[in-house]
MOPAC internal coordinates of N, CA, C and O (Angstrom, degrees):
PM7 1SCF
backbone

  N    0.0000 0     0.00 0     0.00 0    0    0    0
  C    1.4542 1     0.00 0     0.00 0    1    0    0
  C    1.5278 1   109.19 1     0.00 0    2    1    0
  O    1.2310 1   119.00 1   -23.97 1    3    2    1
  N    1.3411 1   119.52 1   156.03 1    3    2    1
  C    1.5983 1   127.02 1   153.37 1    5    3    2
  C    1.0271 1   138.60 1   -76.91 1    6    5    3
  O    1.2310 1   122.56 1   -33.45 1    7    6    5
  N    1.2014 1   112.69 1   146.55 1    7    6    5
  C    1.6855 1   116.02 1  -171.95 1    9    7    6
  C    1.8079 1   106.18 1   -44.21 1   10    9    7
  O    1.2310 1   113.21 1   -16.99 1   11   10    9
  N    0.9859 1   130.44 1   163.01 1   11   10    9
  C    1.3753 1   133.40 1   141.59 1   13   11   10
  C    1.7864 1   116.37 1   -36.13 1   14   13   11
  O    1.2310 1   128.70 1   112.95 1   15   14   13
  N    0.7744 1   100.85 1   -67.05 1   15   14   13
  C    2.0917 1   117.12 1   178.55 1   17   15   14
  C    1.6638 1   103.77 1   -53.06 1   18   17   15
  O    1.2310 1   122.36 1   177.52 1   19   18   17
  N    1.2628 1   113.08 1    -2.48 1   19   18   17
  C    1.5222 1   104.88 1  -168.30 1   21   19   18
  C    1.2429 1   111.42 1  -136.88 1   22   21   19
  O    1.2310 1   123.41 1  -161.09 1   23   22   21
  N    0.9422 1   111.07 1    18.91 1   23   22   21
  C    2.1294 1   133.52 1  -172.22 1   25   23   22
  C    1.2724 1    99.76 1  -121.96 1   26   25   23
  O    1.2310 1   124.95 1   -27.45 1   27   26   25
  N    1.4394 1   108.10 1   152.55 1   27   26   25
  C    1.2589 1   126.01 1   172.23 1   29   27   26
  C    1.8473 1   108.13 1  -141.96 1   30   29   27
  O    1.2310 1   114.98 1   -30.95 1   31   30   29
  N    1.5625 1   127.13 1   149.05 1   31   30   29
  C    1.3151 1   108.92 1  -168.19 1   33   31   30
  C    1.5643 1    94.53 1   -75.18 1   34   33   31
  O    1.2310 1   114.39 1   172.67 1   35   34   33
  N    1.1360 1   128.23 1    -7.33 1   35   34   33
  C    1.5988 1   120.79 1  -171.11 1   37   35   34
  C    1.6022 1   105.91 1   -92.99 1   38   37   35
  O    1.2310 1   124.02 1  -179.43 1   39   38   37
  N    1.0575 1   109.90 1     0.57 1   39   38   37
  C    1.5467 1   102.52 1   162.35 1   41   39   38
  C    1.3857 1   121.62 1   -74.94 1   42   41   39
  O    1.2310 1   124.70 1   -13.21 1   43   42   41
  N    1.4600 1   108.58 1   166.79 1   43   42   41
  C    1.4642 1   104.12 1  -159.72 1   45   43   42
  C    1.3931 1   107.92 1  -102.36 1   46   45   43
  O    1.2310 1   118.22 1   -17.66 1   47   46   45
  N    1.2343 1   120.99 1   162.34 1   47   46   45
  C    1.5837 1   114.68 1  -159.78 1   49   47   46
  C    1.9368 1    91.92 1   -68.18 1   50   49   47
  O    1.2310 1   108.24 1   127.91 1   51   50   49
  N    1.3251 1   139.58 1   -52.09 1   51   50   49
  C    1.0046 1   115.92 1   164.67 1   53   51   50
  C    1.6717 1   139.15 1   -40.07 1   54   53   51
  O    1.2310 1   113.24 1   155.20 1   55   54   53
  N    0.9987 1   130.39 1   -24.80 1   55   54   53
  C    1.6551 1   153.29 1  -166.66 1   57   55   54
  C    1.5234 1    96.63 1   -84.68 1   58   57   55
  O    1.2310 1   126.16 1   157.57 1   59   58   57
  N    1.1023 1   105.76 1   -22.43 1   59   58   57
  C    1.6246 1   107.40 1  -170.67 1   61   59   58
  C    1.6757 1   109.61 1  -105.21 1   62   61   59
  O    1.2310 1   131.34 1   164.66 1   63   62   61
  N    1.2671 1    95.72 1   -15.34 1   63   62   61
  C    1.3946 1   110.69 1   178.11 1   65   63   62
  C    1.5905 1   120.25 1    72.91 1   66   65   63
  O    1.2310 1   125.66 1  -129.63 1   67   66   65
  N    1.5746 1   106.73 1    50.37 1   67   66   65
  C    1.2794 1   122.60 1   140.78 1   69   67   66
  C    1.1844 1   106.83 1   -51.27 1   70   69   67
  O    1.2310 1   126.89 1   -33.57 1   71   70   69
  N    1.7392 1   104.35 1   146.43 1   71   70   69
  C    1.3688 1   122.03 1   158.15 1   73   71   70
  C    1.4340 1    96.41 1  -155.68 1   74   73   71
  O    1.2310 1   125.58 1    14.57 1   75   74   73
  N    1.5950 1   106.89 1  -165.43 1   75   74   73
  C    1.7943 1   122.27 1  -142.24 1   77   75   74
  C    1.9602 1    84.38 1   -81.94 1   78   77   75
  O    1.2310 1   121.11 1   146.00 1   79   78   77
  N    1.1108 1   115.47 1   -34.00 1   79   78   77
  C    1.3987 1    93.98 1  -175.14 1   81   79   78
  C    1.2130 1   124.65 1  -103.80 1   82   81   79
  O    1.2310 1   117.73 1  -154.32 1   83   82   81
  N    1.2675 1   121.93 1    25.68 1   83   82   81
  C    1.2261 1   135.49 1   178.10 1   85   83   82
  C    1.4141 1   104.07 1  -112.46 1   86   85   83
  O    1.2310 1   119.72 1   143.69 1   87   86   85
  N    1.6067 1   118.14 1   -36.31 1   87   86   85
  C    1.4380 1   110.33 1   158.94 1   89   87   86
  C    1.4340 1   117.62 1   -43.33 1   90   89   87
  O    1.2310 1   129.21 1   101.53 1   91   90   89
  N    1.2425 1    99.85 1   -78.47 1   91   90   89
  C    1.5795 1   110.59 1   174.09 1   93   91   90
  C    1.8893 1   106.34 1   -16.49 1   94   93   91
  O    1.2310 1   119.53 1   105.29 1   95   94   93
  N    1.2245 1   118.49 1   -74.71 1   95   94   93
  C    1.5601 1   102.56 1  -162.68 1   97   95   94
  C    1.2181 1   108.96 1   -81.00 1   98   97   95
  O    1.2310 1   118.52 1  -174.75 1   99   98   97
  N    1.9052 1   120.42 1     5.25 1   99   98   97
  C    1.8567 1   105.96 1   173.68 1  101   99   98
  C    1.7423 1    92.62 1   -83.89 1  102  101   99
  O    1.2310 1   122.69 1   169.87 1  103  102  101
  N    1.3583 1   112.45 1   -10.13 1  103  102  101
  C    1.5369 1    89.96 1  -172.01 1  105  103  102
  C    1.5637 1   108.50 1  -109.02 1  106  105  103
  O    1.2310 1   118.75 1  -167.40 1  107  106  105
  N    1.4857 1   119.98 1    12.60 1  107  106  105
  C    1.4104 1   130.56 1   167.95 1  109  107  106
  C    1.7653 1    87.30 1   -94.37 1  110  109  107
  O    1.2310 1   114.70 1   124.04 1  111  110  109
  N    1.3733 1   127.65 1   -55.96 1  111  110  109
  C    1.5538 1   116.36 1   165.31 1  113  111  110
  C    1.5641 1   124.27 1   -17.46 1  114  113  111
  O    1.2310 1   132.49 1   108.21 1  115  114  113
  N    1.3836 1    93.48 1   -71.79 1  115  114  113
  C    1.7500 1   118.35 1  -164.37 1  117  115  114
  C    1.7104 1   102.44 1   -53.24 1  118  117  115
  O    1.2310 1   128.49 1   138.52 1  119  118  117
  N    1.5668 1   101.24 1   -41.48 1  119  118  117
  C    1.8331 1   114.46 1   177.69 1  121  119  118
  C    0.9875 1    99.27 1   -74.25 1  122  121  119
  O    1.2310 1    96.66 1   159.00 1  123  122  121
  N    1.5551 1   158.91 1   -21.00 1  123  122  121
  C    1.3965 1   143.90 1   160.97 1  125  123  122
  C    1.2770 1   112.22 1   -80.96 1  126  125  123
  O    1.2310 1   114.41 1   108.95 1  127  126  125
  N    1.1082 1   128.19 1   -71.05 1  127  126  125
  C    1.5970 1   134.10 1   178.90 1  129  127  126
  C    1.1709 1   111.18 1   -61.66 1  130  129  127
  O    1.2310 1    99.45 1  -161.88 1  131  130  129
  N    1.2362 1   154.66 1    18.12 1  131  130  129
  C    1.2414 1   148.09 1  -175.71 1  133  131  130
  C    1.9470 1   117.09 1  -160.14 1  134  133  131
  O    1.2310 1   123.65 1   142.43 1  135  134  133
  N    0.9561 1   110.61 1   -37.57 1  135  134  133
  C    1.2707 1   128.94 1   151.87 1  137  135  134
  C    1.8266 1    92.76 1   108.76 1  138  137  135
  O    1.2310 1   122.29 1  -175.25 1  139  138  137
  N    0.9154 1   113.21 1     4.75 1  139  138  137
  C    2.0999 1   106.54 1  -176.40 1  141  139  138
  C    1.3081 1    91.97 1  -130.53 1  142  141  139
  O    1.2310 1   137.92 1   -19.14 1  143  142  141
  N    1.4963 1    82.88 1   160.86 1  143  142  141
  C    1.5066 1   125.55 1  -173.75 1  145  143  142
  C    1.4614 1   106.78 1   -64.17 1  146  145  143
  O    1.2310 1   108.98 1    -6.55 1  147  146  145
  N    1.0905 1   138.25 1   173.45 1  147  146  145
  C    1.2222 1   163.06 1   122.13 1  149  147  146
  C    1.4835 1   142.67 1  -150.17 1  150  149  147
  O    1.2310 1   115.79 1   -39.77 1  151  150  149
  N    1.3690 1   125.60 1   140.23 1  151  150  149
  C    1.3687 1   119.87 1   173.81 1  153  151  150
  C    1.2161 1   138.98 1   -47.91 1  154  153  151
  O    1.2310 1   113.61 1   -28.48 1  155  154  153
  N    1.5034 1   129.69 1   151.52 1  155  154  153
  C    1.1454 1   112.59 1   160.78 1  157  155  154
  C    2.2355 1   118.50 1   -57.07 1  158  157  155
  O    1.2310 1   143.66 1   123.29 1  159  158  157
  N    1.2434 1    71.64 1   -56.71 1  159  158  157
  C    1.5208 1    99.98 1   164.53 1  161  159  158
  C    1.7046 1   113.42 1   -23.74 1  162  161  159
  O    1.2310 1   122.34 1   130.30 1  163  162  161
  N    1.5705 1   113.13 1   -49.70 1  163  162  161
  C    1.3939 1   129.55 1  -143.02 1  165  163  162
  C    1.8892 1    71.34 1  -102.63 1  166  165  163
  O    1.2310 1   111.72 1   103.20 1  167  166  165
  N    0.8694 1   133.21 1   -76.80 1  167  166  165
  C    1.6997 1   140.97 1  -171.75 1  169  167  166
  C    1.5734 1   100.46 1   -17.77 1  170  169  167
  O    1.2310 1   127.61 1   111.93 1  171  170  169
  N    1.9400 1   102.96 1   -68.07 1  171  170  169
  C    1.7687 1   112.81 1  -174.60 1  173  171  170
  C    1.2778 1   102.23 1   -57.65 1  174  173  171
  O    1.2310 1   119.40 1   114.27 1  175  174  173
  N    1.1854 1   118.75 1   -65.73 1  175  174  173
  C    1.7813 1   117.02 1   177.13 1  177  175  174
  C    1.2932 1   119.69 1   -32.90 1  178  177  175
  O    1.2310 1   110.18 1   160.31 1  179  178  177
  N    1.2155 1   136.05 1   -19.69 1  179  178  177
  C    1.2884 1   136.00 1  -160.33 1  181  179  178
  C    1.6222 1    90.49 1   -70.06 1  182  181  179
  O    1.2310 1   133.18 1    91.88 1  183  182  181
  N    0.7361 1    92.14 1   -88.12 1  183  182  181
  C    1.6755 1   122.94 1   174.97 1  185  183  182
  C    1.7201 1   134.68 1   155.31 1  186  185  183
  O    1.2310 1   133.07 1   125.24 1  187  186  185
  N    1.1965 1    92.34 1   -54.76 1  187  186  185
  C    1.2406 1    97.92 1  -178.23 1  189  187  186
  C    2.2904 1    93.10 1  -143.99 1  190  189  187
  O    1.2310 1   132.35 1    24.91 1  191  190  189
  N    0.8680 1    93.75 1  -155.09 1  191  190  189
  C    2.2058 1   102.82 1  -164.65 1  193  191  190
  C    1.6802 1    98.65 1   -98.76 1  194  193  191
  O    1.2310 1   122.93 1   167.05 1  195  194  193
  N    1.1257 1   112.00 1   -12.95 1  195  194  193
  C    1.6655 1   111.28 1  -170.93 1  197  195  194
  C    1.9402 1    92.55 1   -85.04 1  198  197  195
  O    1.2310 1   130.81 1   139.42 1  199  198  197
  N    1.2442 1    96.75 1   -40.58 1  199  198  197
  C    1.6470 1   103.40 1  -177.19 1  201  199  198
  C    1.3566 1   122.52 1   -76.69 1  202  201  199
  O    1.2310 1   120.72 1   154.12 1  203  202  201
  N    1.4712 1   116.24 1   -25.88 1  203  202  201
  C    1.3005 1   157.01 1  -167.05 1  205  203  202
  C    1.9580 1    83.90 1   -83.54 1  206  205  203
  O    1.2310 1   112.40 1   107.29 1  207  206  205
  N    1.1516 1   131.95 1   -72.71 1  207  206  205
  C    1.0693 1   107.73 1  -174.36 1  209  207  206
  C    1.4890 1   121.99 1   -96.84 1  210  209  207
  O    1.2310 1   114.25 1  -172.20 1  211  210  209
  N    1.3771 1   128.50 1     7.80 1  211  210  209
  C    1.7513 1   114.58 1   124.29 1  213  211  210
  C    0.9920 1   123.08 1   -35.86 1  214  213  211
  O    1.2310 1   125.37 1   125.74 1  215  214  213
  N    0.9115 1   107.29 1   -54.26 1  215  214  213
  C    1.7191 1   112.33 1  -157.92 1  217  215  214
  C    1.9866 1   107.05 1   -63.63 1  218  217  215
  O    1.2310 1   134.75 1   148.42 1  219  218  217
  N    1.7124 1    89.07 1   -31.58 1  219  218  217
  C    1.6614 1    88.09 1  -176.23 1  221  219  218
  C    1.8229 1   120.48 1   -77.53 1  222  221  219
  O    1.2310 1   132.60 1   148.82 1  223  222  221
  N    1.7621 1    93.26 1   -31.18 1  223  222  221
  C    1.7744 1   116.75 1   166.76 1  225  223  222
  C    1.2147 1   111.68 1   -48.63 1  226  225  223
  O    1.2310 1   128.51 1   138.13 1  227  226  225
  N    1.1438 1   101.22 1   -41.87 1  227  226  225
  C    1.8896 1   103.77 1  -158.57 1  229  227  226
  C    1.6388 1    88.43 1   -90.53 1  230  229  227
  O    1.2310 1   112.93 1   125.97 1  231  230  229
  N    1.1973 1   130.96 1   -54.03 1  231  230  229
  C    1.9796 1   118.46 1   174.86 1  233  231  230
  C    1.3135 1    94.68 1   -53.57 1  234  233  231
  O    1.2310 1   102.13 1   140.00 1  235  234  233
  N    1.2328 1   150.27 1   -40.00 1  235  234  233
  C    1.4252 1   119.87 1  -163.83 1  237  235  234
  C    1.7159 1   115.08 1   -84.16 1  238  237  235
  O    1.2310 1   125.45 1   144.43 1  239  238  237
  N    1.3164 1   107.14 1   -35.57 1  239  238  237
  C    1.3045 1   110.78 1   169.44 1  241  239  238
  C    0.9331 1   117.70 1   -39.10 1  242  241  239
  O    1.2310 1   122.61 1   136.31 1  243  242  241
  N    1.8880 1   112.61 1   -43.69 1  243  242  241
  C    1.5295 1   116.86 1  -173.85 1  245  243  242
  C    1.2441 1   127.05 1   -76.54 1  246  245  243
  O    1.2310 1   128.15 1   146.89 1  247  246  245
  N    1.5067 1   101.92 1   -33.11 1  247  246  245
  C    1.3489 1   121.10 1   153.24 1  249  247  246
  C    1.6951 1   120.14 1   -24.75 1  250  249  247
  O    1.2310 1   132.88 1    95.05 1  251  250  249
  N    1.3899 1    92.72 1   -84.95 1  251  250  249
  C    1.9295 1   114.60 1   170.18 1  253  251  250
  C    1.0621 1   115.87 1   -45.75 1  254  253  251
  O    1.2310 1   108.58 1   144.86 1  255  254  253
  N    1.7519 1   138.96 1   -35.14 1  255  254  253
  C    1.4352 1   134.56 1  -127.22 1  257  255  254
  C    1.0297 1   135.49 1    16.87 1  258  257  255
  O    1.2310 1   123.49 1  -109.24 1  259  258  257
  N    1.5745 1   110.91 1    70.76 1  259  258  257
  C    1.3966 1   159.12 1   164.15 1  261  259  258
  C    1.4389 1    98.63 1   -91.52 1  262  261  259
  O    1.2310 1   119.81 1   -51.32 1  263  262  261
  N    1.6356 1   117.96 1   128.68 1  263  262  261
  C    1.1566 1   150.96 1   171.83 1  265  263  262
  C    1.6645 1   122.66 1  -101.85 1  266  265  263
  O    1.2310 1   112.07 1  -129.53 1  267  266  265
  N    1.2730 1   132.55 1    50.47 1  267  266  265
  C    1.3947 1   136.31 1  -150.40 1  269  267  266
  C    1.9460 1   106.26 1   -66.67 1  270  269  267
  O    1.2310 1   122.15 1  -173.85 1  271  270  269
  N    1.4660 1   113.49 1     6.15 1  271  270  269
  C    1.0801 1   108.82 1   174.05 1  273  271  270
  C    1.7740 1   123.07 1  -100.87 1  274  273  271
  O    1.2310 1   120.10 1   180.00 1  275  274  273

């Protein structure tokens, strides 16, 4: 991974130096702290952490039935 000082949220989950086992425990993370599932699949796809936490807003909303529009 990169320092803090050397990241940006628009970097891409590769650029930051994701890999296969670091997925694995953001999405054993995401299932503790957040209470839902997600893919590995769904994590890389994101793209980068700005999308990464849409993606988590919009499951929790759905979660709650919260309407953010």
């Amino acid at each position: 991974m990169k320092s803090e000082e050397n990241m940006t949220l628009e970097m891409s989950m590769t650029q930051m130096g994701m890999d296969s086992l670091m997925v694995i425990e953001l999405r054993r993370w995401w299932k503790h702290k957040f209470g839902l599932s997600i893919s590995a699949m769904e994590i890389m796809a994101s793209g980068n952490l700005v999308a990464l936490g849409k993606l988590a807003a919009t499951n929790l909303t759905t979660r709650f039935g919260y309407n953010l529009q």
